[in-house]
N, C-alpha and C positions, 0 to 999 in steps of 0.2 A: 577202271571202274570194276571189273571182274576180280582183280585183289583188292580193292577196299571191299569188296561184297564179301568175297573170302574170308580175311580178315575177322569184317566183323563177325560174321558166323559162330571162328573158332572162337573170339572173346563172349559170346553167346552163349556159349557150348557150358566154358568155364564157369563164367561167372554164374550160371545159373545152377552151379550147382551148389550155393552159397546161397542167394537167393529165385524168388520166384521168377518166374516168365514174364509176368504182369508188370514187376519192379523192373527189371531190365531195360524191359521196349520204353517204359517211362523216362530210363535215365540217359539210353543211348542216344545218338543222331546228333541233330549241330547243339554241340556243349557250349558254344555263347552266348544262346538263345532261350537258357536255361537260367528264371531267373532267381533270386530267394525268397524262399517265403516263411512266413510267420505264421505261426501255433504253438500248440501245448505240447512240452515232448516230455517223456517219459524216459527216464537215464537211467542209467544201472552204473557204476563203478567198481569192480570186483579187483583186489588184489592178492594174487595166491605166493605163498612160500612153499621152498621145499631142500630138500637137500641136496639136490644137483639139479643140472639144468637137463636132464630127460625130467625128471619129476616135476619143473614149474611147466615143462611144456607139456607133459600130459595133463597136468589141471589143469593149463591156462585151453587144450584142446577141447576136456572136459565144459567147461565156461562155455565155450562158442559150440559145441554140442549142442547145451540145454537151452542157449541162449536163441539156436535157429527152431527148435522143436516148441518154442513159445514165442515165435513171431517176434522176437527181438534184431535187430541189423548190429553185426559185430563192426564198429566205426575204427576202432583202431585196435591193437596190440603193441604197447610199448613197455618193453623189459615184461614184469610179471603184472602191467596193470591194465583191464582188460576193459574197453566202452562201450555199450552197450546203452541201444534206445529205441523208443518204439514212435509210431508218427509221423515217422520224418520220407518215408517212402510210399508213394503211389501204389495199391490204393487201400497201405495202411492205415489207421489209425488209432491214436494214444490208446489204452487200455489199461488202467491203472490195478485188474484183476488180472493181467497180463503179466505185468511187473510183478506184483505180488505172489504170484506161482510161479517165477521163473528164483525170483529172490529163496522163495521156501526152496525149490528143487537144490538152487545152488547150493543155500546153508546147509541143508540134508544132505548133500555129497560131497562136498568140504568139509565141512564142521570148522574145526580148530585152524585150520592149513586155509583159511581165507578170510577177508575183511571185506563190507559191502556196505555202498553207501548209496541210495537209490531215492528217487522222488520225482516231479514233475514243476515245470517250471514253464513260462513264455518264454519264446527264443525264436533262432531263427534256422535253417536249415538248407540247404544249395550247394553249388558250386563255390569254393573257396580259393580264391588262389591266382594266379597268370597262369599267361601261358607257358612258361618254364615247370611249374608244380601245380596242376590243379585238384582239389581235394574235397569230394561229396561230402559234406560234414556237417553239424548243427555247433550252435553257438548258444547257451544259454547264461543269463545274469551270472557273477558270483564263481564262476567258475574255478576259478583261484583257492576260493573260501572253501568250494567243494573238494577240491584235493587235498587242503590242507584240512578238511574235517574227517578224510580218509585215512590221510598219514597217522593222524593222532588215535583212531579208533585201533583198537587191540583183535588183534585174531583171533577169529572165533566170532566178534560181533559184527550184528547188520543193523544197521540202523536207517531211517530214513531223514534226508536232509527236509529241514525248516530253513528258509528264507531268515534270513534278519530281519526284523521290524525296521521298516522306514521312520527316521526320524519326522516327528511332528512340529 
């Protein structure tokens, strides 16, 4: 009992220095009993270049800098593409002037050396995963269409995702 209490302390410690107090104690304790829920999230997709991999990892550090200092949650880091959302953690919520000034901050300090593809969407957000991997993460529509609307955009621009019209 006295090392799990430890434990969790030191991953207390850590994790909060990423995010808040409030977010923490929301997400810690019995992880099965956590269920998923559904709202409006607010995503961000940043993709930075550079010429070595200190320079993507200073931008891609850069990224989740601006991205905590505007209440965004850094959701993953893979290779130079970095995910970012607001909404999805206790006891945030969405903020689409949130996103908006995190998107200006980033293109104002990237410029050319990033690509952003950012919007809000219904989804779902929780625990993902078993018990061999499990992973706090949000799931929104289209998700596929949103990477590949990122791939295609040219460095230097930001754009915000529109939905496909549902066929009628």
């Amino acid at each position: 009992m006295i090392r799990a209490y430890l434990q969790r302390r030191k991953i207390r410690r850590e994790f909060c220095k990423l995010v808040d107090l409030k977010s923490f104690d929301a997400l810690s304790g019995d992880l099965s009993s956590r269920p998923i829920k559904s709202g409006r999230i607010d995503f961000v997709l940043a993709f930075v270049r550079g010429e070595s991999p200190a320079e993507i990892s200073e931008r891609v550090a850069r990224v989740a800098d601006l991205a905590a200092t505007h209440g965004a949650i850094v959701y993953d880091i893979v290779s130079a593409l970095i995910i970012l959302a607001f909404g999805t953690h206790l006891p945030s919520s969405p903020n689409s002037n949130d996103r908006s000034a995190l998107v200006h901050a980033i293109h104002e300090q990237l410029g050319a050396d990033i690509k952003v593809l950012h919007g809000a969407a219904d989804g779902h957000y929780g625990l993902f995963g078993g018990e061999s991997r499990l992973s706090y993460t949000f799931l929104v529509p289209h998700f596929d269409r949103m990477l590949a609307a990122l791939g295609r955009l040219p460095f230097g621009e930001t754009r915000e995702y529109q939905e496909p019209a549902s066929p009628s």
